[in-house]
C-alpha positions as CSV (number, residue, x, y, z in Angstrom):
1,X,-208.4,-108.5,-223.5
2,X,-204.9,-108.4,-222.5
3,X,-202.9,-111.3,-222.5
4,X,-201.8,-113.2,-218.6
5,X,-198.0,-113.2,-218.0
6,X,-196.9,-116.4,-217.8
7,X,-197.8,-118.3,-213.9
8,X,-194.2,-120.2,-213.8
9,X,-192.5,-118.2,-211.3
10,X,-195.6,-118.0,-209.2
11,X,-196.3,-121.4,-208.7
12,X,-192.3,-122.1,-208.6
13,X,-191.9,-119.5,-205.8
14,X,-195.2,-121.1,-204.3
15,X,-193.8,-124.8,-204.1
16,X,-190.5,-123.6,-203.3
17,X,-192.0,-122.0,-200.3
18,X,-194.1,-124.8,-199.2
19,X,-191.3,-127.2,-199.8
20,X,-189.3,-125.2,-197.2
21,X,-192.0,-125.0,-194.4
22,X,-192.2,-128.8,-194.7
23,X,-188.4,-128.9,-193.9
24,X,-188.1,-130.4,-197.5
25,X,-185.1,-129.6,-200.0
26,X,-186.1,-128.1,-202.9
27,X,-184.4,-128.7,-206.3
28,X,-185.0,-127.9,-210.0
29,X,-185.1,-129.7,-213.0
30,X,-183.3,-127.0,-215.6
31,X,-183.0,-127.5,-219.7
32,X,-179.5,-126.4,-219.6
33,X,-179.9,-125.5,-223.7
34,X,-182.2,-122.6,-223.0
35,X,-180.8,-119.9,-224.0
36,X,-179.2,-117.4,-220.8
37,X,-178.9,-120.3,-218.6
38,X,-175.7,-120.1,-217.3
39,X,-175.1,-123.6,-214.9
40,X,-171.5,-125.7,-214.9
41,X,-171.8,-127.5,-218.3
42,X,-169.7,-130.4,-216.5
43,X,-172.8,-131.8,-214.7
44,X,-175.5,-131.8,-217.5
45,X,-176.5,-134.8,-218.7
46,X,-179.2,-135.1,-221.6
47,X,-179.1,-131.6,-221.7
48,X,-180.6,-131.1,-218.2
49,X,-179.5,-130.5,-214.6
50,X,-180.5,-131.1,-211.1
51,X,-179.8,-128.2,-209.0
52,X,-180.4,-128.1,-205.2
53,X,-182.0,-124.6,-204.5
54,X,-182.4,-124.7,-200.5
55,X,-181.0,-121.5,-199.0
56,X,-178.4,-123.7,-197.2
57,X,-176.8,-124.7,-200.3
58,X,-176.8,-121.3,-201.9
59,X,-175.9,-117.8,-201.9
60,X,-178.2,-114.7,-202.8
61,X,-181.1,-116.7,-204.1
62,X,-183.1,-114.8,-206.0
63,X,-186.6,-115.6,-207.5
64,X,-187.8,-113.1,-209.8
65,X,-190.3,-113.5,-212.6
66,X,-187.7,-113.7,-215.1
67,X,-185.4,-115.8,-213.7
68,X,-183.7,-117.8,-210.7
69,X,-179.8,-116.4,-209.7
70,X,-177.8,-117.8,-207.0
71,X,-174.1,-118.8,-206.1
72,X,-172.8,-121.7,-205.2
73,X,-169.6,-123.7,-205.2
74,X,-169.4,-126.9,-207.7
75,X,-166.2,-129.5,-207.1
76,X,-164.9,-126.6,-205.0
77,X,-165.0,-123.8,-207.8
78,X,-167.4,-120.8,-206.9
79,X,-170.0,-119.9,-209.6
80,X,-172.9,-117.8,-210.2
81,X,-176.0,-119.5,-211.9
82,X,-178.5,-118.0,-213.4
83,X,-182.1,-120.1,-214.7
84,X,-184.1,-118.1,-217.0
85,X,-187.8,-119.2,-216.1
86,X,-188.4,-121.1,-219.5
87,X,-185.2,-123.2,-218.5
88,X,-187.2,-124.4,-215.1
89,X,-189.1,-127.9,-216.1
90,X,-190.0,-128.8,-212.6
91,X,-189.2,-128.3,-209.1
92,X,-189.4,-131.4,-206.5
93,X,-188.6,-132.4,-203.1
94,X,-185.5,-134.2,-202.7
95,X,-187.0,-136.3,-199.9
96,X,-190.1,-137.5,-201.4
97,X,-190.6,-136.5,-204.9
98,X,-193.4,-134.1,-203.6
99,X,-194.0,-131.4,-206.4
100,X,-194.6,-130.7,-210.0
101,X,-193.8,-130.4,-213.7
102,X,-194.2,-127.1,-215.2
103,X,-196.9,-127.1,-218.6
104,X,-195.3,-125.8,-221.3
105,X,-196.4,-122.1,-222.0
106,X,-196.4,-119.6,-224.9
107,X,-194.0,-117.1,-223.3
108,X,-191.5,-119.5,-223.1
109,X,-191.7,-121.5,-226.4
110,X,-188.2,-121.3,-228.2
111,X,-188.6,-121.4,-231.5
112,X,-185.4,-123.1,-232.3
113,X,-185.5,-125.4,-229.7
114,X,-187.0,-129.1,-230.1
115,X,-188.8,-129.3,-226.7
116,X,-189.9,-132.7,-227.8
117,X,-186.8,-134.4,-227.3
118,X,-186.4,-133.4,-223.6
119,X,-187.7,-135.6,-220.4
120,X,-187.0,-134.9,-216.5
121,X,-184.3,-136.9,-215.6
122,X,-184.8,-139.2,-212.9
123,X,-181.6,-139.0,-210.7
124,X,-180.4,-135.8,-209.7
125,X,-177.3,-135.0,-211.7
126,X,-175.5,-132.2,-209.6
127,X,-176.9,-131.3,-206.3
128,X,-175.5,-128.3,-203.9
129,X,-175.6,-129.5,-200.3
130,X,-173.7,-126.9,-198.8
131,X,-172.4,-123.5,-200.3
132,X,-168.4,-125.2,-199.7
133,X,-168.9,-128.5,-202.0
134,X,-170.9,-130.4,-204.4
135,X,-172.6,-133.8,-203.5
136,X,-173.1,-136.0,-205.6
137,X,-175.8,-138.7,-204.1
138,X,-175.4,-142.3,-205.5
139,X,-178.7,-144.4,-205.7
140,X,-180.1,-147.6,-207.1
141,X,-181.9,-146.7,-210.0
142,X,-186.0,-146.5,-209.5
143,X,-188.6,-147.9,-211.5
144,X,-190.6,-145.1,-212.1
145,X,-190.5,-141.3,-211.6
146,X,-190.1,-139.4,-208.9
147,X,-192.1,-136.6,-209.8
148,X,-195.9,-136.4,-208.5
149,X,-198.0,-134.5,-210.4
150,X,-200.0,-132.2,-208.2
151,X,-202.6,-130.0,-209.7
C-alpha cells in the first residue's frame, strides 16, 4: 500500500481559508531552525516566529504543499520569506486563538533536529500588519495558551 503524503498543507490551507471567511487574521507559528526557512532572524525568539499571513499584510502568498512564500516588509526593509511545511507548528487566529497545532508527522521529522525542546510561543513575536511596516503588538502576558485545539 502506498504511503499518504503528509495532510499539513491541507488542513493549513483549510484553516487559513476559514480563518479568512470569518474576517479573522491568520498567523503561523514557524520553527525558524528548520532547515530552508528563510524569515528575518531579528524577530525569533526561542527559535520560533509569529508571522501574520493575511493577504493584507503580504505579497504573492503562496501555499503550496511544500511550502509557504510571501513578501513583506519588516522595520521597513522588504523581504521574501519562505516556510518549508515542516517549519509550520500551528496556525491561529489573531483575534481569538481559534485554530490548531499541527501533529508531528514522519515526512517532516529532522533527524538532527531536537523537536523536544520547542513549544508555541505564546505572544506573537513579529506580526506583518500591512505590506509598508511591521507591528509589533504589546500585551499583558496571559495565563494560559492561546491556542485551541480543534480536531
Amino acid at each position: 500500500m502506498k504511503e499518504l503524503t503528509p495532510n499539513r498543507p491541507y488542513l493549513l490551507r483549510a484553516y487559513y481559508d476559514w480563518l479568512m471567511d470569518n474576517q479573522l487574521t491568520p498567523h503561523v507559528v514557524v520553527d525558524a531552525y528548520v532547515p530552508g526557512t528563510q524569515v528575518p532572524q531579528q524577530y525569533v525568539k526561542d527559535g520560533q516566529i509569529v508571522l501574520n499571513i493575511t493577504e493584507s499584510a503580504v505579497g504573492g502568498l503562496q501555499i503550496t504543499n511544500e511550502f509557504i512564500e510571501f513578501s513583506a516588509r519588516f522595520g521597513g526593509v522588504p523581504q521574501q520569506v519562505l516556510l518549508p511545511m515542516a517549519a509550520i507548528v500551528a496556525i491561529y487566529a489573531r483575534e481569538n486563538g481559534a485554530g490548531t497545532v499541527f501533529d508531528v508527522e514522519e515526512a517532516y521529522q529532522l533527524e538532527d533536529t531536537e523537536e523536544a525542546g520547542l513549544s508555541v510561543v505564546e505572544e506573537p513575536v513579529a506580526e506583518v500588519s500591512e505590506p509598508e511596516e511591521i507591528k509589533e503588538e504589546v500585551k499583558e502576558p496571559k495565563r494560559r495558551g492561546h491556542l485551541t485545539l480543534v480536531k
